[in-house]
C-alpha positions, 0 to 999 in steps of 0.5 A, a space after each residue: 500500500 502506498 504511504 503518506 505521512 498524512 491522509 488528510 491536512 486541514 490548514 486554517 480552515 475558515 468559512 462564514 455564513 453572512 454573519 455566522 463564522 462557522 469554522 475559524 482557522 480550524 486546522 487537523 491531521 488525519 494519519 493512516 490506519 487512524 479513527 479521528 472523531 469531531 466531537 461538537 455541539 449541534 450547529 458547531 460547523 461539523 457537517 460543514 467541516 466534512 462538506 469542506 473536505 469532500 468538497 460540496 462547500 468551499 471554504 472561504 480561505 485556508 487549505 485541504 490537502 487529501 493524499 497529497 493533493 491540494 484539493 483546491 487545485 483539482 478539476 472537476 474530474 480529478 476531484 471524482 477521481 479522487 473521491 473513489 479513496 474517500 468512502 462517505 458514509 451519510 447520515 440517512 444512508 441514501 440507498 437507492 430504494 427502486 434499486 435492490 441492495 446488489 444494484 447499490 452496491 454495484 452504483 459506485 463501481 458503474 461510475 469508478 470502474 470500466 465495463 471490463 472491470 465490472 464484468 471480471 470483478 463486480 460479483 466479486 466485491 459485492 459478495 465480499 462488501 456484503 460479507 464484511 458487514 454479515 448481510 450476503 443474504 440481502 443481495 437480491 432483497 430491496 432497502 424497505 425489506 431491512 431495518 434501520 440496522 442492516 440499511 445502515 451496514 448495507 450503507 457502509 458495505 456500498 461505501 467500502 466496496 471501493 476499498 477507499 483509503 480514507 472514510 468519513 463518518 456523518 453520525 453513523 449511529 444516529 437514530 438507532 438503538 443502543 445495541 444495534 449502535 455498538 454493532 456499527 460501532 464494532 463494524 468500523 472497528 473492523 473495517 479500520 483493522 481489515 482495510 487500515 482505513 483512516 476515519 474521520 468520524 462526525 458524532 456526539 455518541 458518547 459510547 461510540 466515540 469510545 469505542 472508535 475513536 484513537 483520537 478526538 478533536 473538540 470542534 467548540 466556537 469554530 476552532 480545534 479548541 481541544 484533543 486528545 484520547 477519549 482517556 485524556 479529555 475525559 480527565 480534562 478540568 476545562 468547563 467547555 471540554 467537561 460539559 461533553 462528558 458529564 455523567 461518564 
């Protein structure tokens, strides 16, 4: 596997909405084989932080280098290009309802891979995507015909199915059960051990930061106000570091 000193640098990043300076000279380094958390607020500028990266939003000063390149710098095609490394697990999952979960899983490769490729290893992935996150049996069932657990594994199978180098993380275990959260939890686990991903994970899940995290950045008032292991902030005097860790 190719090596980087760093997956992803996030350098003085800054954006505003009018009024509303979101993200103020905020700065991280991701490196290989890691699982960084953003740990914030409601409206912290977390999700605006990860649209940042992925390049849906442009910042307004400041640089984002993935895999030694300057996103900035890319054209359109190179940016796609560049995404088949970076693995996007949405918060809603967006699945493709009209489409059966072997078609979902077979999405990203129509746009990544050459009809030749398809053809000679499409079955391939599919099954092995499917068998890392234990669903093989749902190839030919619909998204509707799952629950909310197996739609977000299947989520995740269809964001691995590229092997991407690096996959960000918006709230994987919002909305569900407690149980069904620390089984996701464990899948990234997994998936980080297998394929030594590199994560940055987008939550306020207290018990799957623990789990996942081997380092957390506190995202407070714009900026990279506080990091370290979950061990180290949990001891953390500051008021502003505490609140996140009352009653643990």
């Amino acid at each position: 596997m190719e090596s980087f000193e760093s997956i992803i640098e996030v350098d003085k990043l800054n954006k505003s909405f009018g009024e509303n300076h979101v993200l103020r000279n905020f700065s991280l380094s991701l490196k290989q084989g890691e699982n960084l958390v953003i740990l914030g607020k409601s409206g912290s500028g977390k999700s605006v932080l990860i649209k940042c990266v992925i390049r849906l939003i442009e910042p307004d000063t400041g640089k984002i280098t993935i895999l030694n390149h300057d996103i900035s710098l890319l054209d359109q095609d190179e940016m796609d290009l560049l995404r088949a490394d970076v693995g996007f697990l949405f918060q809603s999952n967006a699945l493709y309802d009209s489409m059966t979960i072997r078609e979902n899983l077979e999405f990203p490769l129509r746009r990544h891979w050459s009809k030749e490729e398809r053809e000679a290893k499409a079955e391939a992935a599919v099954k092995e995507a499917l068998e890392d996150v234990g669903l093989a049996h749902t190839i030919d069932m619909m998204p509707s015909e799952l629950s909310g657990g197996m739609r977000k594994r299947i989520a995740l199978a269809r964001t691995i199915i590229l092997q991407p180098k690096v996959i960000l993380y918006d709230e994987p275990t919002t909305g569900l059960d407690p149980i069904t959260g620390r089984e996701i939890s464990e899948l990234m686990n997994r998936i980080q051990k297998k394929y030594n991903t590199a994560s940055i994970i987008i939550s306020h899940d207290m018990s799957c930061i623990k789990m996942t995290a081997n380092r957390i950045i506190m995202l407070i008032e714009g900026r990279n106000y506080a990091e370290g292991t979950f061990e180290n902030l949990i001891k953390n005097n500051d008021p502003k570091v505490r609140d996140f860790f009352e009653g643990l």
